[in-house]
DSSP file (Angstrom, degrees, kcal/mol; ACC not computed):
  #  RESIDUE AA STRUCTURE BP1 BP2  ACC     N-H-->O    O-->H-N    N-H-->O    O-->H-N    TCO  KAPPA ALPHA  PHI   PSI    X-CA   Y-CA   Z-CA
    1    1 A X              0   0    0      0, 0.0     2,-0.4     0, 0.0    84,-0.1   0.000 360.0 360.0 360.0 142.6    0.0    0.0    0.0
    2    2 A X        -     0   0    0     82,-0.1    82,-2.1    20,-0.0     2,-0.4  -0.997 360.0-128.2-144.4  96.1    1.4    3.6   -1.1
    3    3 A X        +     0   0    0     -2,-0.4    80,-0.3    80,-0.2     3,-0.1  -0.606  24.5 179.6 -49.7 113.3   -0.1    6.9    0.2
    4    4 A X        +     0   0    0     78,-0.5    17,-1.4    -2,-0.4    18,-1.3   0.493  65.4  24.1 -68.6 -26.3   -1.0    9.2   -2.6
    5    5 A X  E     -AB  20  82A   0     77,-1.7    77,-0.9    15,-0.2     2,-0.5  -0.874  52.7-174.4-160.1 109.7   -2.4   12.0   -0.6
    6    6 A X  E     +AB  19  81A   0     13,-4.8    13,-2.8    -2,-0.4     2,-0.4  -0.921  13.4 177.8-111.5 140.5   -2.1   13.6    3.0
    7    7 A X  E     + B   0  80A   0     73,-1.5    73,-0.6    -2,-0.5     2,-0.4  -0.729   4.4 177.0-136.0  86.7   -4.2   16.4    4.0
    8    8 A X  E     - B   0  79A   0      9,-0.4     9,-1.6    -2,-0.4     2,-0.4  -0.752   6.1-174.5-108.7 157.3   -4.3   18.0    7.3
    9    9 A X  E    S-C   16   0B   0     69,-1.2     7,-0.3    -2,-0.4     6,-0.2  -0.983  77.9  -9.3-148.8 114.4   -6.4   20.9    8.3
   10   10 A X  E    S+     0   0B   0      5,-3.8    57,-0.7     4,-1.0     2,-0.5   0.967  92.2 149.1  66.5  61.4   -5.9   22.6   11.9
   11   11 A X  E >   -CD  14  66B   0      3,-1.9     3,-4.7    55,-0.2    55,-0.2  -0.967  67.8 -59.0-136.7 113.4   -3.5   19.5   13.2
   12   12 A X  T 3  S-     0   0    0     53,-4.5    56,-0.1    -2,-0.5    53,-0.1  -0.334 124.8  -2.8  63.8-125.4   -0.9   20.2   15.7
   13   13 A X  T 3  S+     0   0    0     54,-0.1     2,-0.7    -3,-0.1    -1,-0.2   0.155 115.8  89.5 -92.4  15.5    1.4   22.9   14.1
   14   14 A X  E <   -C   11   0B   0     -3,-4.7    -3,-1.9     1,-0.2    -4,-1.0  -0.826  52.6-163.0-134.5 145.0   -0.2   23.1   10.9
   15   15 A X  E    S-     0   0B   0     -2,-0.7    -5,-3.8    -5,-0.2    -1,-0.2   0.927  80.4 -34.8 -32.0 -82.9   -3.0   25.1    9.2
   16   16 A X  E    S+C    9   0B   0     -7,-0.3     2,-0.5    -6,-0.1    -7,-0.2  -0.814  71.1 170.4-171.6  85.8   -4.0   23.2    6.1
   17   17 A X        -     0   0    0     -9,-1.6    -9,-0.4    -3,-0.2     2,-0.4  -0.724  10.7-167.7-106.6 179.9   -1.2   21.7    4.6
   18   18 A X        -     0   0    0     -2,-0.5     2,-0.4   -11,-0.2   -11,-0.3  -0.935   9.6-172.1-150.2 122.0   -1.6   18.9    1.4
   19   19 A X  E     +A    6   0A   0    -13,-2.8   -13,-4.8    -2,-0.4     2,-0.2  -0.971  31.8 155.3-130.0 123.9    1.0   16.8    0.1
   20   20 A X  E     +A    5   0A   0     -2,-0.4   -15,-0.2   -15,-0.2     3,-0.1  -0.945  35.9  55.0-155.9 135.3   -0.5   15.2   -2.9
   21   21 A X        +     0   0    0    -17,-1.4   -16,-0.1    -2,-0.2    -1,-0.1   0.702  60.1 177.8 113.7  38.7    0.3   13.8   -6.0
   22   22 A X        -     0   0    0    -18,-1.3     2,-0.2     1,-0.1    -1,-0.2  -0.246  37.7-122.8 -37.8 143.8    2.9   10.8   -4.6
   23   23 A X    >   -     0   0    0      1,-0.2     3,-0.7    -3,-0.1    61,-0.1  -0.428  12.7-134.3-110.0 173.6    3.8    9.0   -7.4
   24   24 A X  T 3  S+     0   0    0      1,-0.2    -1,-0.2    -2,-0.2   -21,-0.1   0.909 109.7  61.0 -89.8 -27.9    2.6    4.8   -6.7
   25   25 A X  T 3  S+     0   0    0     -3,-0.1    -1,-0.2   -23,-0.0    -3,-0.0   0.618  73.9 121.3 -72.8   1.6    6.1    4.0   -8.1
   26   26 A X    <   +     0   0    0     -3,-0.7     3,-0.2     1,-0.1    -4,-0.0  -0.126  36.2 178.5 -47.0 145.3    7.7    6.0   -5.2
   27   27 A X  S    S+     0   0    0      1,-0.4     2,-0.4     0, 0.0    -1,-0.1   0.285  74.5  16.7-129.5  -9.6   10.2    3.3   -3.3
   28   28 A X        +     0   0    0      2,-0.1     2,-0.5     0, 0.0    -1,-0.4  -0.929  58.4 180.0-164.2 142.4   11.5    6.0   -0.7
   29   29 A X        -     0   0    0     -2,-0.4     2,-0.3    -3,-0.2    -7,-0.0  -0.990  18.1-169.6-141.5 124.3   10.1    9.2    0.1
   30   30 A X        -     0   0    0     -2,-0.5     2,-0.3     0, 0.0    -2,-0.1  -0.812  10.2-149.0-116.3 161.9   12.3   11.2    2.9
   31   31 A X        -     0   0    0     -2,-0.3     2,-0.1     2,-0.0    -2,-0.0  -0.959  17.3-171.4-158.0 146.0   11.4   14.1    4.6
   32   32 A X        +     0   0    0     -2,-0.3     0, 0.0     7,-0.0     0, 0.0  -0.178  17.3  94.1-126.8 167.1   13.7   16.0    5.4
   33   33 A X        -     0   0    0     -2,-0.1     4,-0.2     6,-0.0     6,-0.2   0.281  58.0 -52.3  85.3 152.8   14.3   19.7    7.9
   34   34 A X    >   -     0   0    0      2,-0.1     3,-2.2     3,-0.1     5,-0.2   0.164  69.5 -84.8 -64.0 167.7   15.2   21.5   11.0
   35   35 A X  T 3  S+     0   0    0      1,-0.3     2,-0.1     2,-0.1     0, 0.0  -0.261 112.8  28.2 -63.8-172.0   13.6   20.7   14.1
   36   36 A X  T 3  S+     0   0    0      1,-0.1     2,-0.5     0, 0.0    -1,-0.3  -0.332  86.3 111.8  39.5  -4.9   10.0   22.2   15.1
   37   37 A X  S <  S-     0   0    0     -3,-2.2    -2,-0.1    -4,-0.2    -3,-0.1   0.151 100.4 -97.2 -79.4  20.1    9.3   22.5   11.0
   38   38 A X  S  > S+     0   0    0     -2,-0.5     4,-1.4     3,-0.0    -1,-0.1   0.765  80.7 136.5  86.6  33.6    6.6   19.7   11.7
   39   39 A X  H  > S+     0   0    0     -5,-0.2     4,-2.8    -6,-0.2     5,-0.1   0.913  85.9  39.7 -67.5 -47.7    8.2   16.1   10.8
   40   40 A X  H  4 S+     0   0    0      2,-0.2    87,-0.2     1,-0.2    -1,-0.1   0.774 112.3  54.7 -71.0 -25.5    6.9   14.6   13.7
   41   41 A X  H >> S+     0   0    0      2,-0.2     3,-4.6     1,-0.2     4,-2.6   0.968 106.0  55.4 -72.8 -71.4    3.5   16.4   13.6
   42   42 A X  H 3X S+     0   0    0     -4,-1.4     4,-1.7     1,-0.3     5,-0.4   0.901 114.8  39.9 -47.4 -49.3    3.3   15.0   10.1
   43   43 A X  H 3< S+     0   0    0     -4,-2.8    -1,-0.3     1,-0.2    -2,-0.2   0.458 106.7  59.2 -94.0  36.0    3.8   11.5   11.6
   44   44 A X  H <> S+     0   0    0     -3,-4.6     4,-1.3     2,-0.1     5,-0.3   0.423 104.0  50.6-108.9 -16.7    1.9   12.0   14.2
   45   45 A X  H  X S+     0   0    0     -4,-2.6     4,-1.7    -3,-0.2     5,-0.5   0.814 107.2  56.9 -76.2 -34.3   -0.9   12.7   11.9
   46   46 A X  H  < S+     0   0    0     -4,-1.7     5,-0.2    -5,-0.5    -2,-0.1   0.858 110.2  48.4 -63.9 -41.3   -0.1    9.4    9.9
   47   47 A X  H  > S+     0   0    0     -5,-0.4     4,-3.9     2,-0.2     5,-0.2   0.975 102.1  54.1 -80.9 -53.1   -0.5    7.7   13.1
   48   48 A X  H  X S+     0   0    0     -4,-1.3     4,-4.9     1,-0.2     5,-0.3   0.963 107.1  55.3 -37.1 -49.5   -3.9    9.0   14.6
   49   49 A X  H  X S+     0   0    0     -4,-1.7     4,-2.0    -5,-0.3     5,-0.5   0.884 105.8  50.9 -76.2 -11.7   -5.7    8.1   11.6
   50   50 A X  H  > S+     0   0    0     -5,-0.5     4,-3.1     2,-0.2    -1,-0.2   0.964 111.5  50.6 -66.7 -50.8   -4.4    4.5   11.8
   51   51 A X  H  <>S+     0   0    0     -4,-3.9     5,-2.3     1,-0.3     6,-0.9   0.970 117.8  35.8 -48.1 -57.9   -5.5    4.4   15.1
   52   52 A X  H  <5S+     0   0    0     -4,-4.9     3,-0.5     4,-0.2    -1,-0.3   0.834 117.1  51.4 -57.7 -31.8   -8.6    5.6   14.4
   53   53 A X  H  <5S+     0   0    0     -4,-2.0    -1,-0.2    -5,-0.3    -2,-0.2   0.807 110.1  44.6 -65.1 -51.7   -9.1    4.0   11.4
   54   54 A X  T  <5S-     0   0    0     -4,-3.1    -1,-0.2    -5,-0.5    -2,-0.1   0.146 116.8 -98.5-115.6  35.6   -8.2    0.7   12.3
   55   55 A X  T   5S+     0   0    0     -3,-0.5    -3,-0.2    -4,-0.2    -4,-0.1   0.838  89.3 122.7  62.5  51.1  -10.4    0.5   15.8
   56   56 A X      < -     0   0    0     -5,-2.3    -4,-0.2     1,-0.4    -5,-0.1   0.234  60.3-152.9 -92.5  -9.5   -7.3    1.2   17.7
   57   57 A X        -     0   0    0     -6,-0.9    -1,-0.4    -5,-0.2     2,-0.2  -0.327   1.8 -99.4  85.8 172.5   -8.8    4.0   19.2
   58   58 A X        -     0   0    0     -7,-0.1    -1,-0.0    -6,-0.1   -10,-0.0  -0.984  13.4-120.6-148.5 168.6   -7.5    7.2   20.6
   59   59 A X        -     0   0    0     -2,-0.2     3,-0.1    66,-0.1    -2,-0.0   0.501  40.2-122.7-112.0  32.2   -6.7    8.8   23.5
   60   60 A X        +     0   0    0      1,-0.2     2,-3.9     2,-0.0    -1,-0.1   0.271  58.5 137.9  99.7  -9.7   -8.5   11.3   23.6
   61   61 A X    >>  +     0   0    0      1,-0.2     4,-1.9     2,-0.1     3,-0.7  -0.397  15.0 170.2 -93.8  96.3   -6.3   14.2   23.9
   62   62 A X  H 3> S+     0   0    0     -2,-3.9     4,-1.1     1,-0.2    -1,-0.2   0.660  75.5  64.4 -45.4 -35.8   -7.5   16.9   21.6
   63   63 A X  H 34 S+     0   0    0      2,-0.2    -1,-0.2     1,-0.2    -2,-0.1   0.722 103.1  54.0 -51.5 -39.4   -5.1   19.5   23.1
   64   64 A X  H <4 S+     0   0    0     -3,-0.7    -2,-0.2     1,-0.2    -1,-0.2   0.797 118.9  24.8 -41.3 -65.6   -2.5   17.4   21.7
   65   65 A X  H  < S+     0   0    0     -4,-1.9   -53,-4.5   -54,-0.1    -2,-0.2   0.838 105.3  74.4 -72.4 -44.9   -3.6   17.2   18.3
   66   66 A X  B  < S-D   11   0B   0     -4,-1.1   -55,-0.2   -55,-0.2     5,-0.1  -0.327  87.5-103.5 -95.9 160.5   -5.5   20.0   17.6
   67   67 A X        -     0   0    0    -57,-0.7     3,-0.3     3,-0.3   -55,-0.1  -0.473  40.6-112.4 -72.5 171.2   -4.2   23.7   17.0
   68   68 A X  S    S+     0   0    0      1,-0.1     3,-0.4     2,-0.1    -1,-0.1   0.475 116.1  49.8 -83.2 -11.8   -5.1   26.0   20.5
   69   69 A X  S    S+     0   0    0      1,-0.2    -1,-0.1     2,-0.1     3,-0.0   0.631 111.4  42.5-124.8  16.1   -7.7   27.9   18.0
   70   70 A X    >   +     0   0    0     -3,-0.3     3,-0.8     3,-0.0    -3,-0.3  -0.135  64.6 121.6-135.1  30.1   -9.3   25.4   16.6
   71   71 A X  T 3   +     0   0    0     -3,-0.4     4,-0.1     1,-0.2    -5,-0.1   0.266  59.0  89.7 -98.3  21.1  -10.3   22.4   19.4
   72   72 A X  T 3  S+     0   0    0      2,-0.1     2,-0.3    -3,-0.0    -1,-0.2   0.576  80.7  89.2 -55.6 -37.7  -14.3   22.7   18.6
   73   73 A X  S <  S-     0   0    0     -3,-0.8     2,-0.2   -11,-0.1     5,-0.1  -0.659  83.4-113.3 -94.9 159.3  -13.6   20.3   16.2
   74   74 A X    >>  -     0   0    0     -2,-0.3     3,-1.7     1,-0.1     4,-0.5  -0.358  19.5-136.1 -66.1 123.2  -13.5   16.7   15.8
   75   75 A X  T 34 S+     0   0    0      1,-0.3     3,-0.5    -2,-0.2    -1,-0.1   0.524  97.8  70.4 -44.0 -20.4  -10.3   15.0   15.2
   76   76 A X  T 34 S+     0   0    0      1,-0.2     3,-0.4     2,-0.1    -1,-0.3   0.571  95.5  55.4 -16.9 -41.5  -11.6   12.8   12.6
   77   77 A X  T <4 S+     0   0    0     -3,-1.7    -1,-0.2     1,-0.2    -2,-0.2   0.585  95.7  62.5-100.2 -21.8  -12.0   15.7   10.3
   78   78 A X  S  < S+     0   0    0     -4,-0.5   -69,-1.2    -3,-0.5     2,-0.4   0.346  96.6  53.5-107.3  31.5   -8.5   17.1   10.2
   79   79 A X  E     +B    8   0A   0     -3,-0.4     2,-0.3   -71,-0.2   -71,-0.2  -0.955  61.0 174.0-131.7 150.9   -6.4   14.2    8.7
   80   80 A X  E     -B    7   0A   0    -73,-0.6   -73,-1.5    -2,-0.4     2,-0.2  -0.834   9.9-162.4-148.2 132.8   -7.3   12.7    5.7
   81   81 A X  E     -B    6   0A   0     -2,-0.3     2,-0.2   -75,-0.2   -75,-0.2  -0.639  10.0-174.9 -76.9 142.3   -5.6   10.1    3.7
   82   82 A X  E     -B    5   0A   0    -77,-0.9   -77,-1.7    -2,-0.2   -78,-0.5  -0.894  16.4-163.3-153.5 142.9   -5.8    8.9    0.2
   83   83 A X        -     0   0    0    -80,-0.3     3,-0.5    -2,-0.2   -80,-0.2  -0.949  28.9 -95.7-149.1 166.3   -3.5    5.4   -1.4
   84   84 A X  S >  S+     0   0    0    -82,-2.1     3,-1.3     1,-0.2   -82,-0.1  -0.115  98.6  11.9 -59.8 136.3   -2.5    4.1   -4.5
   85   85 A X  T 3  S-     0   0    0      1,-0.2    -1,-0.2   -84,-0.1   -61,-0.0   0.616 112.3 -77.7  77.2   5.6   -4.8    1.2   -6.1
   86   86 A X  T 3  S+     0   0    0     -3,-0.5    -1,-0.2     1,-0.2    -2,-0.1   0.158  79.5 162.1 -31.4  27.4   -8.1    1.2   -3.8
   87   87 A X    <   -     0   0    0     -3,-1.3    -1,-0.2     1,-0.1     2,-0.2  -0.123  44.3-117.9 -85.2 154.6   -6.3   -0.7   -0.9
   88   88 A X        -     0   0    0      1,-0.2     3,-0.2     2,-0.1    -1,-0.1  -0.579  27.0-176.8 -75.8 127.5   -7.8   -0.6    2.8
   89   89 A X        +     0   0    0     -2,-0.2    -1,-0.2     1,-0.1     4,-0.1   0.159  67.4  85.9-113.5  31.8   -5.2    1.1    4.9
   90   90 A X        +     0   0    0    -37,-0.1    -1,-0.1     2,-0.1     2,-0.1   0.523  63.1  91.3 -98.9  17.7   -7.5    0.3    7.6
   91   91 A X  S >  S-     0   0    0     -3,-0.2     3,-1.5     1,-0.1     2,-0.7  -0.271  88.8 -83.9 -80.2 163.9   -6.9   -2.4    8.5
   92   92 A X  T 3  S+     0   0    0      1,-0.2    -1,-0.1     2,-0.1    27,-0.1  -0.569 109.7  19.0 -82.1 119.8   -4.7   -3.7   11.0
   93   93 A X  T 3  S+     0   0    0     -2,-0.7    -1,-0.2     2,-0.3    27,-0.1   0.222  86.1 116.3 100.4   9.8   -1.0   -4.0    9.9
   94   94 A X  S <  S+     0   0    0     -3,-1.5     2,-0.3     1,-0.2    -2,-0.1   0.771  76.5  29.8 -75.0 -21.8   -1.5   -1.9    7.4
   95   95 A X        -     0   0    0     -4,-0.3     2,-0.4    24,-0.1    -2,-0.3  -0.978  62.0-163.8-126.3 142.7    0.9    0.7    8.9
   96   96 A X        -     0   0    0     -2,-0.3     2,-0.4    -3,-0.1    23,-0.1  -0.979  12.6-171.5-121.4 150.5    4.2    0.3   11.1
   97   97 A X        -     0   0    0     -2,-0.4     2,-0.4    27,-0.0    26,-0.2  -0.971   6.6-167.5-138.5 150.6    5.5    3.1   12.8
   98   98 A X        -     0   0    0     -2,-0.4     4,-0.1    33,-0.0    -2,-0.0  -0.987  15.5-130.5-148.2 116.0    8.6    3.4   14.6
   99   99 A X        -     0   0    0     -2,-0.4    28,-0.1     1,-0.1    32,-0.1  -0.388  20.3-134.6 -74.6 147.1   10.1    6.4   17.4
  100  100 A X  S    S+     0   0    0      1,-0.1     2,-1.2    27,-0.0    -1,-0.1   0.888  93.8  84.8 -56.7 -22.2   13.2    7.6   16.8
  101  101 A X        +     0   0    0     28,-0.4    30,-2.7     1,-0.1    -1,-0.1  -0.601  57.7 157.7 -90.2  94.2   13.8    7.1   21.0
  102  102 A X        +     0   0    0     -2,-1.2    -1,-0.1    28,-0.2    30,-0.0  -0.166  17.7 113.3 -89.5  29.0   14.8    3.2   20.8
  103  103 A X        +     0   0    0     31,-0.1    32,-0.4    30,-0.0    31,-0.4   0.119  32.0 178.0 -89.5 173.0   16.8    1.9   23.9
  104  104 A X    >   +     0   0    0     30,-0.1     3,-0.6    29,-0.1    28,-0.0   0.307   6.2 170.1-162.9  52.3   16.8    0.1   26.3
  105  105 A X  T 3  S+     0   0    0      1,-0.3     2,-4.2     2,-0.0     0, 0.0   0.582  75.9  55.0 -37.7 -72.2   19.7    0.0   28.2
  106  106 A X  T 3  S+     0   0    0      2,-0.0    -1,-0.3     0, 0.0    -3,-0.0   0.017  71.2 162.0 -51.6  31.1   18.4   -2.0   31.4
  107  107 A X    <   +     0   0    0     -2,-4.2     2,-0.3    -3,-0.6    -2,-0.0  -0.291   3.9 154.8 -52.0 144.4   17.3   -4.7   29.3
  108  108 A X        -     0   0    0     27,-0.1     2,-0.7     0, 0.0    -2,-0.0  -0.884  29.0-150.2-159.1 145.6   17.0   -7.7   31.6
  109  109 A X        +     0   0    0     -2,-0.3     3,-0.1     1,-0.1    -2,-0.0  -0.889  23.6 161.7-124.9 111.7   14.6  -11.0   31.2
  110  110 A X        +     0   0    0     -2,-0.7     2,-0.2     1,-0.2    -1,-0.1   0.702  66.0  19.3-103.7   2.9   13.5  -12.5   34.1
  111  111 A X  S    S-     0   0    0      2,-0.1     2,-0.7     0, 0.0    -1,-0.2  -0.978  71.8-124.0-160.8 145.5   10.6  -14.5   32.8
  112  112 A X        +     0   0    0     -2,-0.2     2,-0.4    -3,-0.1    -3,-0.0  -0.831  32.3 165.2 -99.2 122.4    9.5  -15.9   29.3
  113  113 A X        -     0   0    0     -2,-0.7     2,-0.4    26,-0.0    30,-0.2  -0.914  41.1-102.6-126.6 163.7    5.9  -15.1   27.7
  114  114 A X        -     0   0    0     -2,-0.4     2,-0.4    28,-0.1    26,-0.1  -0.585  32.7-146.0 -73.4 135.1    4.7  -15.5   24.5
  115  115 A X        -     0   0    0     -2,-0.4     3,-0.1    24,-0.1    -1,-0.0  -0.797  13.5-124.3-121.1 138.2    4.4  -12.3   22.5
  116  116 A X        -     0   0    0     -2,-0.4     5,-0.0     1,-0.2    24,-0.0  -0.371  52.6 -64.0 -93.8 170.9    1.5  -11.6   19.8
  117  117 A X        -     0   0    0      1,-0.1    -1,-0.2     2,-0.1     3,-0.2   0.203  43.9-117.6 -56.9 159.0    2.4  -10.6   16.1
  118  118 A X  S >  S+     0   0    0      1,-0.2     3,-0.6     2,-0.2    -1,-0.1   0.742 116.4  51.2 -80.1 -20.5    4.2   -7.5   15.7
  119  119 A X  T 3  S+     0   0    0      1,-0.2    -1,-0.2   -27,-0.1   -24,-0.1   0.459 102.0  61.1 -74.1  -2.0    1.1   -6.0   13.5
  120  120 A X  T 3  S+     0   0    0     -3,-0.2     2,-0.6   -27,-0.1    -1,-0.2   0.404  97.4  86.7-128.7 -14.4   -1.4   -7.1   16.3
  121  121 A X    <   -     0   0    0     -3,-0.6     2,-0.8    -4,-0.2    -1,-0.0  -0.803  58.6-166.7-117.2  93.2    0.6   -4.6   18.5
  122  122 A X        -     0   0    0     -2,-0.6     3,-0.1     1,-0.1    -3,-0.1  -0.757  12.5-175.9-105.5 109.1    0.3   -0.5   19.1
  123  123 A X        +     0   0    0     -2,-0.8     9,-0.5   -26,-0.2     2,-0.2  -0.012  59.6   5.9 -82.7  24.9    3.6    0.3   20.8
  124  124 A X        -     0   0    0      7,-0.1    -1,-0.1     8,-0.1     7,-0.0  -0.628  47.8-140.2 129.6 147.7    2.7    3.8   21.3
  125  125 A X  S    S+     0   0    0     -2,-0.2     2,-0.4    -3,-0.1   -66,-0.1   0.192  87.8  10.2-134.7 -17.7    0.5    6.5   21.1
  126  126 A X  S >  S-     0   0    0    -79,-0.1     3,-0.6   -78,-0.0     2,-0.1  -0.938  76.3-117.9-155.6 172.9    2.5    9.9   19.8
  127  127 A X  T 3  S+     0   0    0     -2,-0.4   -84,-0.1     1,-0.2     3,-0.1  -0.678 105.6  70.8-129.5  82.2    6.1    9.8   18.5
  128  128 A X  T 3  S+     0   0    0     -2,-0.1     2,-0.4   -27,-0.1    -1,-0.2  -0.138  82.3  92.2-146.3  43.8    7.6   11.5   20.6
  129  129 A X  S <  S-     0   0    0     -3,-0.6   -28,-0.4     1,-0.0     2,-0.3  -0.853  87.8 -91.3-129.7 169.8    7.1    8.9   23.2
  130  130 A X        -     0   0    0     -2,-0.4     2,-0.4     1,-0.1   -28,-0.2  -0.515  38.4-135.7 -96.7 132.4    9.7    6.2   23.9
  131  131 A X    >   -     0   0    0    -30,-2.7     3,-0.6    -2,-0.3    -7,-0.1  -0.669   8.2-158.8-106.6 147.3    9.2    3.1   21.9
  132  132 A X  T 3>  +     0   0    0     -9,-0.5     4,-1.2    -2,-0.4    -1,-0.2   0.050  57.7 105.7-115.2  31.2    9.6    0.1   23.7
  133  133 A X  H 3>  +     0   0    0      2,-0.2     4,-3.1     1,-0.2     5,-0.3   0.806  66.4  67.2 -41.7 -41.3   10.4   -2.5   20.7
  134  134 A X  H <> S+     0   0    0     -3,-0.6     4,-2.7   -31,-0.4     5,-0.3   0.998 113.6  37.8 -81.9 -31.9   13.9   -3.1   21.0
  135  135 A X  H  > S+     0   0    0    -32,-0.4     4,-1.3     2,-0.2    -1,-0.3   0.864 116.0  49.2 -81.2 -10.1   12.7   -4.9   24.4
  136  136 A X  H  X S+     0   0    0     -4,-1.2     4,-3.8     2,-0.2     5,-0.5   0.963 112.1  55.5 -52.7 -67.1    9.3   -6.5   23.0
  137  137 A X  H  X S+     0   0    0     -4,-3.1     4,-0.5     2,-0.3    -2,-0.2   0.715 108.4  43.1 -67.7 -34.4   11.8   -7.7   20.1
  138  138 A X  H >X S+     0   0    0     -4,-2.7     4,-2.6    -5,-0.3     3,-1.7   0.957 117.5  50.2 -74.1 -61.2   14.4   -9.7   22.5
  139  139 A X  H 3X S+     0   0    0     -4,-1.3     4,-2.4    -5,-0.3    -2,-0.3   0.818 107.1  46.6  -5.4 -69.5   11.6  -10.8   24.0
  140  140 A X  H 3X S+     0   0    0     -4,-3.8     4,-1.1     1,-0.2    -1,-0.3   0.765 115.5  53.9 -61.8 -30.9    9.8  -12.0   20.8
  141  141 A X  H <X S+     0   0    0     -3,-1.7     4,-1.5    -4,-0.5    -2,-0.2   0.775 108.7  50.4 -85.4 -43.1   13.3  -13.6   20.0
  142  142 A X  H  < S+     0   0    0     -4,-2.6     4,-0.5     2,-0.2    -2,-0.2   0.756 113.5  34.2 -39.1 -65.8   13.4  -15.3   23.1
  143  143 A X  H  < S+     0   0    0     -4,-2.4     4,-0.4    -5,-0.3    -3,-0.2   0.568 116.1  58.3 -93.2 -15.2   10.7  -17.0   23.6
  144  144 A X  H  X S+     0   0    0     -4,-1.1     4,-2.5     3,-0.2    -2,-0.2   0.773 111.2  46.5 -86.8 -23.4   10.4  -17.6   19.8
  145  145 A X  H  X S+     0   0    0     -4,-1.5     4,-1.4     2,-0.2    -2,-0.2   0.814 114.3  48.4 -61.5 -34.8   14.1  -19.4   20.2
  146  146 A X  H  > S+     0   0    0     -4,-0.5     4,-2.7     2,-0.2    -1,-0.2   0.741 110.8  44.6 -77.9 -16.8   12.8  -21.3   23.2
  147  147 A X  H  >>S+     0   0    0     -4,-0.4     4,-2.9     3,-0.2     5,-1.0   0.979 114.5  54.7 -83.7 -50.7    9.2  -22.7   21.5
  148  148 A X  I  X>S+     0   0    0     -4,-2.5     5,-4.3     3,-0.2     4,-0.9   0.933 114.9  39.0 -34.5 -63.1   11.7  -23.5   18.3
  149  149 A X  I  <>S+     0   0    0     -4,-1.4     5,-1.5     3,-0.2    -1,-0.2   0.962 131.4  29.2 -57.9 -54.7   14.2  -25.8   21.2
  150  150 A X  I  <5S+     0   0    0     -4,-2.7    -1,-0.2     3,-0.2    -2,-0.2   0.771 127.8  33.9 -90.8 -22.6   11.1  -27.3   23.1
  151  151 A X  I  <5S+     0   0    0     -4,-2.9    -3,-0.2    -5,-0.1    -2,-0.2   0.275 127.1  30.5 -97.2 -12.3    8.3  -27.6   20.7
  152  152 A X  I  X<S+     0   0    0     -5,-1.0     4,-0.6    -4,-0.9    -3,-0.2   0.775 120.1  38.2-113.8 -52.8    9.9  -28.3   17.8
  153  153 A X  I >4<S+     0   0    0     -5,-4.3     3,-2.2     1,-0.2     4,-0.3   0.816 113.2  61.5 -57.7 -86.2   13.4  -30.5   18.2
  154  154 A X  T 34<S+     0   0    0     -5,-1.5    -1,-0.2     1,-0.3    -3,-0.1   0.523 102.2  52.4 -45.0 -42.7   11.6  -32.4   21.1
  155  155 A X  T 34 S+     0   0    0      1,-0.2    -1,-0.3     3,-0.0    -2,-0.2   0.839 119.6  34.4 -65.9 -15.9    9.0  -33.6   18.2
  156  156 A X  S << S+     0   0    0     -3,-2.2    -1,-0.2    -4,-0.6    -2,-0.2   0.836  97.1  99.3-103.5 -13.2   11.7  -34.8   16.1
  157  157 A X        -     0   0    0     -4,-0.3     2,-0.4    -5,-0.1    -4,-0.0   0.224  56.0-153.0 -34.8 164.5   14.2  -36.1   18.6
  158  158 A X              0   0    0      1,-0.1    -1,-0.1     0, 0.0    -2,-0.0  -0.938 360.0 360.0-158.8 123.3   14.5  -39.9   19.4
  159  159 A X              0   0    0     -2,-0.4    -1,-0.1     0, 0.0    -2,-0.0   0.340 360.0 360.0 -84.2 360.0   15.7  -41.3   22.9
C-alpha cells in the first residue's frame, strides 16, 4: 500500500497543509528539515488516523492534536488520507510506525511469555514517546528461540 495523498487541516502545528500527488512507483520518500518545522507532527498525523481508522482508538487528547484555536472540532475531520490502487489502509498491519527514542539500556529478562504478532501490536500512542520495541523484540526472540528448542526439536528427537 502507497499513500497518494495527506491532508491535514488545523493538526498540531499546521493550518492546512496537502501533500499530494505521490507518485505509486515511489520506493522511498524522505522528509527531510530543522527541528520544530513539523516532521513529527506530520507523523503523528499518519499515526492517529491508523488508530482511528483501524479500531485502535484514541486517547483522547484533543489539546494534543489539535491547533489551541481550533479544538471545537473533531479530530476525525483534520487528517485525511488517500493510497494508491483502492487498498484498505484500515486495517490492521496496514501501517508500522517506529520512534526515533529506541533503547533500552536495562534490558533484563526474568521470565518468558509469549508475545503476539508485531502487526497485532500499538507500541505507542505519539512519536515523541519512547518506543519500547527493541525490548518487545528480544523478548519476541526469546521465547520464539525457546518454543523452536522445546516444541519443535523435542517432536523430532528420538531417545
Amino acid at each position: 500500500m502507497r499513500i497518494s495523498r495527506i491532508k491535514l487541516d488545523h493538526f498540531r502545528r499546521f493550518s492546512d497543509l496537502e501533500i499530494k500527488n505521490i507518485p505509486d512507483t515511489a520506493r522511498l520518500v524522505v522528509l527531510a528539515g530543522p527541528n520544530g518545522c513539523g516532521k513529527s507532527s506530520l507523523f503523528d498525523a499518519l499515526s492517529l488516523w491508523y488508530q482511528l481508522n483501524a479500531g485502535w482508538g484514541w486517547m483522547g487528547d484533543q489539546t494534543y492534536y489539535a491547533k489551541a484555536t481550533d479544538l471545537a472540532r473533531q479530530i476525525h475531520d483534520r487528517v485525511n488520507i488517500q493510497v494508491h490502487g483502492g487498498k484498505d489502509p484500515r486495517k490492521r498491519g496496514a501501517f508500522y510506525f517506529r520512534s526515533p527514542y529506541r533503547n533500552d539500556p536495562e534490558f533484563n529478562l526474568g521470565s518468558l511469555t509469549r508475545m503476539v504478532s508485531i502487526v497485532d501490536d500499538l507500541r505507542f500512542r505519539r512519536m515523541i514517546e519512547g518506543d519500547a520495541a527493541v525490548t518487545q523484540n528480544y523478548q519476541r526472540l526469546a521465547s520464539q528461540a525457546f518454543e523452536d528448542v522445546f516444541a519443535k526439536e523435542a517432536a523430532t528427537t528420538t531417545r
